[in-house]
N, C-alpha and C positions, 0 to 999 in steps of 0.2 A: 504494500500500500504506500501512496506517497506521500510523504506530507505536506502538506497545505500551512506550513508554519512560515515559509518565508514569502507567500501568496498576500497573509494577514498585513494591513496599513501598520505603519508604524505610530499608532497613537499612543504607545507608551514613554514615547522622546517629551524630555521637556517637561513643563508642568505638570502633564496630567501622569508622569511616573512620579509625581513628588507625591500628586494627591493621593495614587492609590497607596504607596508609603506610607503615608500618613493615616490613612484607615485603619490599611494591615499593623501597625502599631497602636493604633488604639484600641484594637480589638484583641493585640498578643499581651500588651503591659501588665493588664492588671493582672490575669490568668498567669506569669510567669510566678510568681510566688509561690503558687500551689505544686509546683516543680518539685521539689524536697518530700511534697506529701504524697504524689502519685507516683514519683520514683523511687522509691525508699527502697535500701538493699537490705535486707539482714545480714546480720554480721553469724559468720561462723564458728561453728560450736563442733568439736570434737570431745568425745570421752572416752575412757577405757577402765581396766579395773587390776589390779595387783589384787595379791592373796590376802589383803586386809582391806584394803580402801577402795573407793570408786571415785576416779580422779577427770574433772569436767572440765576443759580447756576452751575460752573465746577469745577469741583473735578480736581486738579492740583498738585499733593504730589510733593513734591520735586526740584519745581520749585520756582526759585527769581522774584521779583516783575519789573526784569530788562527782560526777558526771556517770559516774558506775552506783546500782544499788543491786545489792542480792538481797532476795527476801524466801523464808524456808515455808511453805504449803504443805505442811503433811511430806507427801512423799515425791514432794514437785519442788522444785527450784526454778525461782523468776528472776531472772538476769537482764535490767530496764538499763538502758544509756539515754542520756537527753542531751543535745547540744543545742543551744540558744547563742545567734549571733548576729552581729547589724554588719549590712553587706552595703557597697556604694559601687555603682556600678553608673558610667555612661556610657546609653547608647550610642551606637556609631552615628544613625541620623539624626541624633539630639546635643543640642549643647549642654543643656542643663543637668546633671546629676542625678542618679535616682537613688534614692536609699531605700533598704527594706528591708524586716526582720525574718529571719529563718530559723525557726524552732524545729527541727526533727527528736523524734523519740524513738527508739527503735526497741521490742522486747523479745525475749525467748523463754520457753519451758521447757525442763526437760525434767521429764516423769523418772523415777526409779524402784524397784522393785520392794524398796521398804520405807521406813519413817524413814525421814533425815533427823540426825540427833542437830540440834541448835547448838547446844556448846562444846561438842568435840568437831564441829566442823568449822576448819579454815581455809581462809583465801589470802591469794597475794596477788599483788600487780605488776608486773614487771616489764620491760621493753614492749607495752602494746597488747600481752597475750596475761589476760585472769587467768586463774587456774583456782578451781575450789577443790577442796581435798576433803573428803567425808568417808567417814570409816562405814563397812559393810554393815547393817544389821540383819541376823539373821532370827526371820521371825516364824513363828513356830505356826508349821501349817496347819488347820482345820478345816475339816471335810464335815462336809454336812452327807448325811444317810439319806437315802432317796426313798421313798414309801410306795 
């Protein structure tokens, strides 16, 4: 098929490419902020387990040790990051400067096979990568009888 694209008048010379510019900006600006909320990546989580403990590694580049929270749910661990920051950006078509706030929160769970004890479990922070370290508990099965 051929195209018909160098057939089309050149009405986008001049002016009328400022105006359309000027629309397609008015209509990207304010939506750009929502960028951080519809792009959100989770952050990676590996675990494993040694013959006493069960040990749960996230990869966290860039984040302060004030911006991390772990919170114990029974048999669930909730590992929340929030980064809150004012960005200033000019657009290329724009003179004037835009500033704007960007708050990302990013969380995970990861379930485990028993309670987590609260006070024999600990964590560090170290080059970017938590690491929480939680000793095994081994909880005594029960079987219910079937009738």
């Amino acid at each position: 098929m051929v195209s018909r694209k160098n057939n089309l008048p050149k009405l986008l010379d001049g002016s009328l490419y400022h105006l359309v510019k000027t629309i397609d900006s008015f209509f990207d600006e304010p939506f750009k902020q929502f960028d951080a909320f519809f792009h959100h990546n989770l952050f990676k989580i590996d675990w494993y387990e040694t013959s006493s403990d069960v040990i749960v590694e996230a990869e966290l580049p860039g984040y302060k040790r004030e911006q991390i929270q772990i919170e114990i749910l029974g048999d669930r661990l909730r590992i929340a990051v929030e980064n809150a920051q004012l960005a200033e950006m000019t657009p290329f078509e724009q003179s004037y400067p835009h500033q704007y706030h960007a708050s990302q929160r990013m969380e995970r769970f990861i379930t485990l096979p028993f309670l987590i004890s609260e006070k024999e479990t600990r964590a560090t922070y170290k080059d970017g990568v938590l690491r929480i370290i939680t000793p095994k508990q081994h909880s005594a099965k029960r079987f219910i009888n079937i009738e």
